[in-house]
C-alpha positions as CSV (number, residue, x, y, z in Angstrom):
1,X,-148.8,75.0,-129.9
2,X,-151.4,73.5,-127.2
3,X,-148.4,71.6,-125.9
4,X,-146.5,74.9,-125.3
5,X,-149.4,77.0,-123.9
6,X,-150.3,73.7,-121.6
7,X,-146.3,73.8,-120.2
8,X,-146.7,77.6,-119.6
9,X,-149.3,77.4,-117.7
10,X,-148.2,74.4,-115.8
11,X,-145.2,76.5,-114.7
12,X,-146.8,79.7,-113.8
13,X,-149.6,77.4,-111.7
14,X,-146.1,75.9,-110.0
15,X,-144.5,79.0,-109.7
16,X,-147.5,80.9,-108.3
17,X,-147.7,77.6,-105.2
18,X,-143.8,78.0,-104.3
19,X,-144.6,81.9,-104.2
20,X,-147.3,82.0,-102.4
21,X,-145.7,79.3,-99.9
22,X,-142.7,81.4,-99.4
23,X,-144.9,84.3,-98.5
24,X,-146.7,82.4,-95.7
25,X,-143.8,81.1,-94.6
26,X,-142.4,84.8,-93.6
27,X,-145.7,85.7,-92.5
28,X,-145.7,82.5,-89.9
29,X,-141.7,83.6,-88.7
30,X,-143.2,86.8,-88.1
31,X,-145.2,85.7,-85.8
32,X,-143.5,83.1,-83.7
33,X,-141.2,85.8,-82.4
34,X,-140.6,86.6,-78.8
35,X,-138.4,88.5,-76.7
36,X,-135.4,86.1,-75.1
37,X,-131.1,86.6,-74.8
38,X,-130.3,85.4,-78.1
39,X,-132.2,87.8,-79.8
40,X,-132.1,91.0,-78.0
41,X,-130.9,93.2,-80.8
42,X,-133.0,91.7,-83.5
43,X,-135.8,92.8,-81.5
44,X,-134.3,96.1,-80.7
45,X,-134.2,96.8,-84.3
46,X,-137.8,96.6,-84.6
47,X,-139.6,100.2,-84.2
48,X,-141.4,101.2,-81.2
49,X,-145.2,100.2,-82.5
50,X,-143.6,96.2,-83.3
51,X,-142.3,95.5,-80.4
52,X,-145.4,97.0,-78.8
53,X,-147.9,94.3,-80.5
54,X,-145.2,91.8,-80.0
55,X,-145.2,92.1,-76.3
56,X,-149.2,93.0,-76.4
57,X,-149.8,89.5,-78.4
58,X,-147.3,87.9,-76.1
59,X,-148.7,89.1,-72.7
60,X,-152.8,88.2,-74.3
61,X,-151.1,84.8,-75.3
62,X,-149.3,83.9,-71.8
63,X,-153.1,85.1,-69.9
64,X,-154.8,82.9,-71.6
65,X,-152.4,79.8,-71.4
66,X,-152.7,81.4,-67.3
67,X,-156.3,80.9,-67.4
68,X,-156.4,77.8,-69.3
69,X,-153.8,76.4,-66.5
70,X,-156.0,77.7,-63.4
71,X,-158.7,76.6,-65.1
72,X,-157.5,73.0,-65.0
73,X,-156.3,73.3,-61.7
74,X,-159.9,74.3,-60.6
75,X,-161.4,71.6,-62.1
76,X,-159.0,69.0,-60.2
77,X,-159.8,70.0,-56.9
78,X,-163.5,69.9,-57.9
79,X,-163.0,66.1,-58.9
80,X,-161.1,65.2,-55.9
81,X,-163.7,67.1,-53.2
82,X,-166.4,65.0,-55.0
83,X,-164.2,61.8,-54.7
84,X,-163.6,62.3,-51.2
């Protein structure tokens, strides 16, 4: 009987991990998408709102990689003024 009830529950805790994995797994694809050729039509299907917070999350994540970039840049030049 304890045997039993032990295996049960060792099963639902293992079911409830692979669950809950698969669920952040779609959650993660979700947001890895962007706009490119190969899939224009899977991002036309979207509604009007997703592809709006797509392109809104993907234009806040390219300014900041900008800044990052310039930022970088900036502090190049200010090592090689001070070197020369």
């Amino acid at each position: 009987m304890k045997l039993a009830l032990l295996l049960f529950l060792f099963l639902s805790f293992l079911f409830s991990i692979f669950y809950f994995k698969k669920l952040l797994n779609i959650k993660n694809k979700k947001e890895i998408f962007r706009f490119n050729k190969r899939n224009f039509y899977s991002w036309m299907n979207l509604s009007k709102k997703e592809r709006y917070d797509l392109s809104k999350r993907d234009s806040i994540s390219y300014l900041s990689q900008r800044k990052n970039l310039l930022e970088k840049i900036r502090n190049e030049y200010k090592d090689i003024s001070k070197n020369n």
